[in-house]
N, C-alpha and C positions, 0 to 999 in steps of 0.2 A: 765789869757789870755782868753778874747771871742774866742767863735766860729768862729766871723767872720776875727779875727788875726790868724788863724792857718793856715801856709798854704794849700796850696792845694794839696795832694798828684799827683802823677804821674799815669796821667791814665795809664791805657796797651792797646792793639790794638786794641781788641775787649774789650765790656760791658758784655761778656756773651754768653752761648745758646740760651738764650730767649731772646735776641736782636728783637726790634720787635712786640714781645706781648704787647699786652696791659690789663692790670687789673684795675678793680675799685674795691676796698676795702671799704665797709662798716663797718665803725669805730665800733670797739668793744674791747676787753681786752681777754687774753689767746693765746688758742690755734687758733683763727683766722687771731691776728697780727702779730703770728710766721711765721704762713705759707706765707704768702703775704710779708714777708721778705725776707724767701728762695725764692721767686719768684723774689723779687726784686735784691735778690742779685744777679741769672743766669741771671740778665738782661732784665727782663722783666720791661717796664715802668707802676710802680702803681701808681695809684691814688687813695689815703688814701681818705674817705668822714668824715669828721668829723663833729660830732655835737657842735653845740654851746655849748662853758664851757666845752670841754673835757667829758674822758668819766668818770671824778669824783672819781679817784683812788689818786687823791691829789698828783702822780709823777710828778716832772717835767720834762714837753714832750724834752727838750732837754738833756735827760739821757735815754730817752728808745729808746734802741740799737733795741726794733724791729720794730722801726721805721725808721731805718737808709734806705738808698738806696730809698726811697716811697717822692712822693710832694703830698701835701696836699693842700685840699680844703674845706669849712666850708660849710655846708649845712644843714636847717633846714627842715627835712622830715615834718614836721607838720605842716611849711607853704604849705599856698593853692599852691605853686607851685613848694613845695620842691620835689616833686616825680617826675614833670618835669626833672627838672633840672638832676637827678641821671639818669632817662632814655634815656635822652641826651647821659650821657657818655656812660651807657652801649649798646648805638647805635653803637657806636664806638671802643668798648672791644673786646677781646675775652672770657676773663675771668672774672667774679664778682663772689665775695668772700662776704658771710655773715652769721651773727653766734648770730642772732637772735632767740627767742623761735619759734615753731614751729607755723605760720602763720601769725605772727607780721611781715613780709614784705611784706604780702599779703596786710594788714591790712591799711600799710603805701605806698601802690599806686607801689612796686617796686618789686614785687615776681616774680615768674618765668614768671608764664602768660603773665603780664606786658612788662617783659623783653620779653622773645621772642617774640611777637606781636612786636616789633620795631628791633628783630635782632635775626633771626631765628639762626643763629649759633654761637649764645650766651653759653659757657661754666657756668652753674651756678652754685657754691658751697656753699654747708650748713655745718653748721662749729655746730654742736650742742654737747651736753652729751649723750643725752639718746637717741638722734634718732629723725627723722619727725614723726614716727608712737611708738605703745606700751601704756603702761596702764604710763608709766611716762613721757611720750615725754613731758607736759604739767610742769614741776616741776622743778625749779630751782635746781643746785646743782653746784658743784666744783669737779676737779680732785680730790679730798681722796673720794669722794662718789661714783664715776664711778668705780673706781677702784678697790674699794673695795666689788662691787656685780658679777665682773668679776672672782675673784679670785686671782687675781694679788698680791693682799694689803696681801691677809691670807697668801703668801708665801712667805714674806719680812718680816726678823727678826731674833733673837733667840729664842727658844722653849720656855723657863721663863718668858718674855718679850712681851707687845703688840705689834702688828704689827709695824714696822719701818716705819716713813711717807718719801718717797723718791723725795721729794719737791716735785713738781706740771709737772717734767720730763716725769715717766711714762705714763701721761692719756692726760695733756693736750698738750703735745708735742709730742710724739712717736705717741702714742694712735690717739690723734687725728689732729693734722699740719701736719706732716708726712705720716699722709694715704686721707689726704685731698686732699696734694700739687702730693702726688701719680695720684689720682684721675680726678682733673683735665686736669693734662697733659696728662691723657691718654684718658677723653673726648676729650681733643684739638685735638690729634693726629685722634679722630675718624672724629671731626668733619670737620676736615679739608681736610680727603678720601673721606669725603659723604657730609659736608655741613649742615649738623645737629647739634645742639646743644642741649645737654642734661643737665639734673640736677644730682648734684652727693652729695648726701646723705653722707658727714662722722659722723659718730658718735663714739662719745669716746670710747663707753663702744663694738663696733663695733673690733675698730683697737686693744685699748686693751686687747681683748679675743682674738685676729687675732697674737698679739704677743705671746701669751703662748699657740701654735702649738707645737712644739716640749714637752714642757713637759706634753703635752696632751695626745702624742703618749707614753710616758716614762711610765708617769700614767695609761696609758692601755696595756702597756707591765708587768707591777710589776717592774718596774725601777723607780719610784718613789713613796714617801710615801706621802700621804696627809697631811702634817702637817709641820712645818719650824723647820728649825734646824736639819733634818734628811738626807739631802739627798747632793746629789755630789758636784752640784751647789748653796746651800742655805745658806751656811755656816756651816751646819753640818760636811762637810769630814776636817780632820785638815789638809791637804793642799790644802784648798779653802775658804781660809777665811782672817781677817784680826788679828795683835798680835798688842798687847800695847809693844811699847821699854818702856828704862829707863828712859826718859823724855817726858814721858806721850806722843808722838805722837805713828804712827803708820804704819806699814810694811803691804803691803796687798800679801798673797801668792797665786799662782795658779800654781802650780805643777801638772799637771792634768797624763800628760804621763811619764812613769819606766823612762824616760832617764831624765825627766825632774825633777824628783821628787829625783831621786839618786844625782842631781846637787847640790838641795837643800840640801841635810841632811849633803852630803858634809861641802859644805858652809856654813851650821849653825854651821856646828862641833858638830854635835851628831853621835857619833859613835856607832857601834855594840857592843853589849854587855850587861850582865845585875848586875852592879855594881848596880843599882837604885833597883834590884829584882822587877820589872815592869811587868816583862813578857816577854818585849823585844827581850831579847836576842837570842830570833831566827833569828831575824835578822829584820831589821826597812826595809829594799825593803818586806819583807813578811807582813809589818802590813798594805803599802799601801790598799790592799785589803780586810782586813780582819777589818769586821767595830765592832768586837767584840774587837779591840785592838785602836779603834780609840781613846777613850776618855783618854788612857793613854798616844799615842804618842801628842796627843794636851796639854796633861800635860807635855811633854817635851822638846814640841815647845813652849812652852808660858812663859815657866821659860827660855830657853836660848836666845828668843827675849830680853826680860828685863834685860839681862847682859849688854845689847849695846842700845846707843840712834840710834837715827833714823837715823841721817846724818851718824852714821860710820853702821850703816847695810847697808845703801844703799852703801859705798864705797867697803863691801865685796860683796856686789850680782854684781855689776857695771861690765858691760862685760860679763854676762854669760848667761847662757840660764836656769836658774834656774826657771824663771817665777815670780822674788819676786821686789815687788816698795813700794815706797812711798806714803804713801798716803798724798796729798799736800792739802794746803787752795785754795780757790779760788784767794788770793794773791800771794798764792806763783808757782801757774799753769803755770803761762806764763813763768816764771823764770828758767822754766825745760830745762835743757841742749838740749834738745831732740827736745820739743816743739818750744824754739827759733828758733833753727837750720829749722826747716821746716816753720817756720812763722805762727805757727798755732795760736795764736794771734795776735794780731794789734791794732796798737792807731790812733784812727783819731776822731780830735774835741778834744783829750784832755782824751779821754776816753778809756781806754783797755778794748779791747772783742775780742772774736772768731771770725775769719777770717771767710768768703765767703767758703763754704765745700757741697758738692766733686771739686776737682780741674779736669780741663781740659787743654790740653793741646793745642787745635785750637781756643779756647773762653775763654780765662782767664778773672775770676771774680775777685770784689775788691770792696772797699766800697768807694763808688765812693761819699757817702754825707751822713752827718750827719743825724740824726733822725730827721724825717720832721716836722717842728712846723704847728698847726693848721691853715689853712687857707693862710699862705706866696706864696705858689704857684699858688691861683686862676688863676691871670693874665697869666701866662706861661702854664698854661692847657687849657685857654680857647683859647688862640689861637693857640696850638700845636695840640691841639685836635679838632680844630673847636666849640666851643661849647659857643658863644657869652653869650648866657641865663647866663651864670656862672657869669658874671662881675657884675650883678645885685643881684647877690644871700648878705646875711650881712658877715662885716667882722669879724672876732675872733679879741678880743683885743692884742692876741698875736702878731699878723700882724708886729707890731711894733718889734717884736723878732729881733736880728740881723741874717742874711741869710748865709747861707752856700754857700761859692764864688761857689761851682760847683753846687747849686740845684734844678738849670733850667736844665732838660734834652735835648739833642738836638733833633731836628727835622727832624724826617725821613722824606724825600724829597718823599720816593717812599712809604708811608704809606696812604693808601684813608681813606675818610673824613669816611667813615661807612664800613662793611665788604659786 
């Protein structure tokens, strides 16, 4: 079934909180086109700028979900008029989103200066690794290398074991979309008190060290230990971690508080006593604490997971307040009793992904259109937006791609041509 055979889902009332905004997104890969999706999906109308041929990651742009909710437009910065054309839109933005090395937009006619000299209450964001400024700002790198000078990486794993790579989550999405998409809406929100626009500086290795606060304070308390596999939250306590069952899947436990953790031992069926001469038998509520007995109750939790597969541990934890799940594939996620029920996945276009999050309940979000193909929306931005020069810019060969029935956004009647 094409794209263009599926129907149309059913809008909801509202597109959103950010019904209204307008972003232009300069096409890049990571944590740039995450965030400009969560923009897209509270509703703000993006305008993806793509370069001719993609950005060369060999995906096909009708599979990248972060591209969904965004219309695209094909523009060549290199022609003598392609910086035109981007400052066009961003006359008319609130928001421009780019994640270019440090001065390469300066370089290509479209940087801050640029931009505000045509719209003073321009929101501008920098979507970088290492930052505008630093002895590295200049240096290519990826999510495992940010994160890894942060601290982040050396506390992900088992003790035996090199660091655990925890896909490209922690740096190039937490780390840095997330304190991005922070960042601008709270420029907007300033700039639209005062009428000012500013630049906001994210950098990965910025929001990444921004998330390990609290075990900053731990670590300068003596509550935590420098090193992995030692400590509450690392996997070191043996109930906060994860067990292999009998058919090789896996149980993840967090039993953190006495009531929660006494639910557990319950329910595993390890009982008081010391028939094993472990130690134990002072009583398993007393080894919670006592991390000189940890390594023996993790030896008693690891042999009685692997009595049971996975699906009948989950049906003894199911209901309780034990703190113990499944750990599932990304096939089998949406499939969660739990997850359905709340709708926290969705198919549209053919494709299952993670629904529109946080939900509201006066502006309900929704994935109002497939992942935008390169260039198909010139004609529909150029006259929603005013911005005629676009119709002249080259096409993508994609053009030809079939359209997503909803991925013309409508036209705000009471939206002005500039701010």
């Amino acid at each position: 079934m094409t794209e263009a055979q599926v129907p149309a889902p059913a809008r909801s009332p509202g597109q959103g909180p950010l019904t209204g905004v307008r972003v232009v997104e300069l096409a890049g890969i990571g944590p740039g086109p995450f965030a400009a999706m969560l923009l897209a999906d509270l509703g703000a109308d993006v305008v993806r700028v793509d370069r001719p041929g993609g950005p060369g990651l060999g995906v096909d742009p009708a599979y990248d979900v972060t591209n969904r909710n965004k219309r695209s437009v094909v523009v060549d910065l290199k022609a003598p008029d392609g910086a035109d054309r981007v400052l066009d839109l961003a006359e008319r933005a609130d928001i421009l989103v780019e994640g270019f090395r440090p001065g390469v937009a300066e370089r290509l006619g479209v940087g801050p200066e640029d931009c505000h000299a045509r719209n003073p209450g321009l929101v501008y964001g920098r979507m970088t690794g290492w930052g505008q400024q630093g002895p590295l700002a200049d240096r290519a790198g990826h999510d495992i290398a940010y994160i890894a000078r942060t601290g982040a990486l050396g506390m992900i794993g088992g003790p035996d074991r090199p660091p655990a790579v925890p896909a490209n989550l922690l740096g190039d999405y937490a780390g840095g979309s997330l304190y991005l998409v922070v960042g601008v809406l709270a420029a907007l929100h300033h700039a639209r008190l005062g009428g000012t626009g500013q630049v906001v500086d994210a950098a990965i290795v910025d929001g990444t060290a921004h998330l390990s606060a609290m075990i900053h304070g731990m670590l300068a308390a003596g509550a935590w230990q420098d090193r992995r596999g030692a400590n509450l939250l690392d996997g070191g306590c043996p109930y906060y971690g994860t067990y292999e069952t009998a058919d090789g899947g896996h149980m993840a436990v967090g039993a953190l508080e006495p009531q929660f953790y006494d639910e557990f031992l319950r329910l595993l069926g390890i009982e008081d006593g010391d028939e094993d001469g472990d130690g134990l038998g002072l009583g398993l509520s007393g080894a919670r604490l006592d991390v000189i007995r940890w390594p023996a109750l993790r030896e008693r939790v690891t042999a009685r997971f692997k009595e049971r597969t996975r699906d009948e541990w989950t049906a003894v934890f199911d209901g309780s307040d034990a703190c113990v799940a499944p750990v599932l594939s990304l096939r089998e996620a949406p499939h969660d009793p739990h997850l359905a029920a709340r709708g926290t996945f969705t198919d549209h276009a053919g494709i299952t992904q993670p629904a529109p999050a946080p939900r509201f309940s006066a502006t309900p979000t929704s994935v109002r259109t497939g992942p935008a193909r390169p260039g198909t929306d010139t004609d529909d931005v150029a006259r929603d937006w005013d911005v005629p020069r676009l119709l002249s810019a080259p096409r993508d060969p994609q053009r030809s791609a079939p359209r997503d029935p909803q991925r013309s956004a409508p036209r705000d009647p009471q939206r002005k041509a500039s701010p």
